[in-house]
N, C-alpha and C positions, 0 to 999 in steps of 0.2 A: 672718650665716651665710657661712660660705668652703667653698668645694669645692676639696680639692687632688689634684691627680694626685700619686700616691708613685710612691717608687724606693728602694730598697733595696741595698746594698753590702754583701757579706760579705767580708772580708782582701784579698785583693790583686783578689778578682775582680769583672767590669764589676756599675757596676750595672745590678738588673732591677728588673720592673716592683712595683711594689709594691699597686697597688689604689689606689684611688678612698677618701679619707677625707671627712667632712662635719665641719668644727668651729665652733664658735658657735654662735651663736643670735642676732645683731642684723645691722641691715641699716648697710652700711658703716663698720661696725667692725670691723675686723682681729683676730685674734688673735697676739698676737706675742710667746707665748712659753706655751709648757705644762710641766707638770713635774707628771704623776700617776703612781702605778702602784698593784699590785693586791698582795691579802695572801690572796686566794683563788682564784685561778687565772683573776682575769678575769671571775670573776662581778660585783665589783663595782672599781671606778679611784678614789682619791682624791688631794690634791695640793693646786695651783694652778695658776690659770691667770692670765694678764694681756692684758687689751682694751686695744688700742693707745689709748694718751692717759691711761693710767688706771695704777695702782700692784695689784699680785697682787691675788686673792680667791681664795676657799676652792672647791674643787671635790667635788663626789659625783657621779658616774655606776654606775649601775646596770643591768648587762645585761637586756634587754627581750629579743630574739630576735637570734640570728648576732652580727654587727659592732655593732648594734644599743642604745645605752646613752640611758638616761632622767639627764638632769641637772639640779644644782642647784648655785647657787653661792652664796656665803656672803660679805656683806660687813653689815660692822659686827657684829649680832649676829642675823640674820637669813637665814635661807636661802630661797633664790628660784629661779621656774622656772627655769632653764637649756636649755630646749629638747630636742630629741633629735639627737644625736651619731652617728655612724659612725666606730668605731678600728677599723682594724683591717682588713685585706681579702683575710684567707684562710677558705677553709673550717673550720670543726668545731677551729681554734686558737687561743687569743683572745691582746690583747696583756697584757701582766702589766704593761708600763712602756714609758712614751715622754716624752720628754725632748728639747724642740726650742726654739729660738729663732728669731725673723723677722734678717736680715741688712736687707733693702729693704722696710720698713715691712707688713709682713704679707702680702706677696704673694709669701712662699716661709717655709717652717719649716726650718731645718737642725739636726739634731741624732741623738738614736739612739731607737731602738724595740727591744723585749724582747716575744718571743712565748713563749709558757708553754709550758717544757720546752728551750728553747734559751738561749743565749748573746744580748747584746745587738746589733745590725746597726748600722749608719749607714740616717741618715733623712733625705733631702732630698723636700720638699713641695713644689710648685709652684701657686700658688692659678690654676685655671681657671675660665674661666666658665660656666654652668649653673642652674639650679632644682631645688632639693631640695623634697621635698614627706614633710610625717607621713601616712604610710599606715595608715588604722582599715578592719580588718575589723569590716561591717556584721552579722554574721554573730553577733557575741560583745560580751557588754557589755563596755564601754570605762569601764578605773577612769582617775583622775586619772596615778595611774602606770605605765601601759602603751602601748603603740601598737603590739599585737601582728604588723603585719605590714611595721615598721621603718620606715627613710625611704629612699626612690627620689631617684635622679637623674633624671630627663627633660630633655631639651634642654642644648642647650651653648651658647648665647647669652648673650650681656650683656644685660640689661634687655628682653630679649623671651620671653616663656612659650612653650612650646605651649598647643595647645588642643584640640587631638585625638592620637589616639596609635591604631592599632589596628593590629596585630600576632600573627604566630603562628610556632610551630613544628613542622616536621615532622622535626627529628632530637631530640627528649627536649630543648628548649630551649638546642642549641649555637649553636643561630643562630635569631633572630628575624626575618619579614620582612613588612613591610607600606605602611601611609602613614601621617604624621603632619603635623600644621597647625599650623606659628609663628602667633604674634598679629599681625593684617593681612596674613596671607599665605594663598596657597592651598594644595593639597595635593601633598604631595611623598614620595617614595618612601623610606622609610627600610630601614637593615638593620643589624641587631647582631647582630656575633659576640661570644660567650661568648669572656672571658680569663681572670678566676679569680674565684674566689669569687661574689659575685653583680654584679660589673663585667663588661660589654660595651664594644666598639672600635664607633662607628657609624659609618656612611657615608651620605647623602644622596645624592636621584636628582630632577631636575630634566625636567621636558620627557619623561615617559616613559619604558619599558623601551630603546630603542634607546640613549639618553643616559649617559654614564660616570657612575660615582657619587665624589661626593667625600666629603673627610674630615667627618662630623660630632660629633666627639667622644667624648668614653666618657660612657655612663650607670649606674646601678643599679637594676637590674631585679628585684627579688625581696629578700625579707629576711631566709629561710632557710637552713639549713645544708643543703648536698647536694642541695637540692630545687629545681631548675631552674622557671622560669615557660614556660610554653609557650603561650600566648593572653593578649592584652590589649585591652580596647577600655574605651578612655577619653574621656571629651569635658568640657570646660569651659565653662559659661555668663556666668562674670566674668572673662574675657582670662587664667587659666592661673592666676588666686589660686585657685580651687576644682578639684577632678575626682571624677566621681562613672562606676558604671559597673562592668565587669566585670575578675578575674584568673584565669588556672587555673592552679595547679601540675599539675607531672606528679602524675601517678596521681591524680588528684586533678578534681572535679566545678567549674566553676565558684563564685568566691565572689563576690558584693558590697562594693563597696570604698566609702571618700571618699574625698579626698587634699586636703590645703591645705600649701598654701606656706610654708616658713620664713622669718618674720618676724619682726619687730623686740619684740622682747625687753626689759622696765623695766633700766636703767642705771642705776650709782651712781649 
């Protein structure tokens, strides 16, 4: 699994920010080179994809909720989990096509992206570090192929999880603000501002309200279209592999969640 920060280029003008993608499904394996697109407006992605060390395989993702797609990939004659995906990181627009290759061995994708109803952009990926997690609402049965309330980012660290996370908002979920707990660490002040789709800008608070906050990365917070999270309270009892606990969307009553970590995935 790779988390990339995008950025996006239209003609002559800078690029902007593009959102927060999740690609993969195995643990230190790159992905370094994609080439899907869609025949239905992003309902459903097909193509190939290529795991660094490894020669194409056959791709299927299928829209689950927002950016949100259920994969499988196809080698020999066989199709196989593929994990849950994030393309994509606008609102209510999904992408119909993207088209990228790694330059520095999977820790950047450069190529272009197609959103349904436009023209195709330039795409530069840059792979960050963080924990994605498959978020199941506890609330509804869970088929083989769903994860009805997508996959989160939490945390921006390398090889360190959180293990609490609890959070709220008071403007309709533009901003997030509360404490959250890295693995062997104590508790520290977090805040997310909303920047598009369901990606936040976080900053970290150290030693109390008095203390400057610094940069702590983007995460994804929700997996809905338009529908902001406005309270979370999470906690992990196996160092940030598991999270069980509460989410509220706006207008919306508390739900019951799990969340487990995106991991390592069968290989050719």
């Amino acid at each position: 699994m790779s988390i990339y920060q995008v950025q996006n280029k239209w003609g002559d003008s800078p690029f902007q920010n593009g959102g927060i993608y999740v690609l993969g499904s195995r643990s230190n394996q790159l992905i370094v080179d994609v080439n899907i697109k869609s025949e239905d407006g992003g309902k459903t992605l097909a193509g190939t994809i290529t795991y660094q060390g490894e020669g194409p395989i056959g791709f299927k993702g299928v829209q689950v909720v927002g950016n949100n797609y259920k994969v499988k990939n196809e080698w020999g004659d066989t199709w196989n989990d593929g994990g849950n995906w994030v393309i994509g990181g606008r609102d209510g627009q999904n992408v119909v096509a993207l088209k990228a290759s790694a330059t520095s061995e999977g820790l950047d994708l450069i190529g272009e992206v197609t959103y349904e109803g436009e023209e195709s952009i330039l795409f530069e990926g840059e792979k960050i570090s963080g924990s994605a997690y498959e978020i199941k609402n506890q609330h509804e049965e869970i088929s083989e192929s769903q994860s009805p309330e997508g996959v989160f980012v939490l945390g921006a660290r390398d090889r360190q999880h959180p293990v609490s996370l609890d959070m709220d908002s008071e403007d309709n979920g533009k901003t997030l603000l509360g404490t959250m707990t890295y693995e062997n660490e104590g508790v520290i002040g977090v805040k997310a501002i909303h920047v598009m789709g369901n990606v936040y800008s976080v900053q970290n608070q150290w030693n109390g309200e008095v203390s400057p906050w610094h940069p702590g990365g983007c995460f994804i917070i929700g997996g809905r279209v338009a529908q902001r999270v406005i309270e979370i309270q999470i906690t992990s009892k196996d160092e940030g592999q598991n999270f069980s606990g509460e989410i509220t969307y706006s207008n919306e009553e508390p739900i019951l969640i799990e969340a487990s970590v995106i991991g390592k995935l069968a290989t050719v």
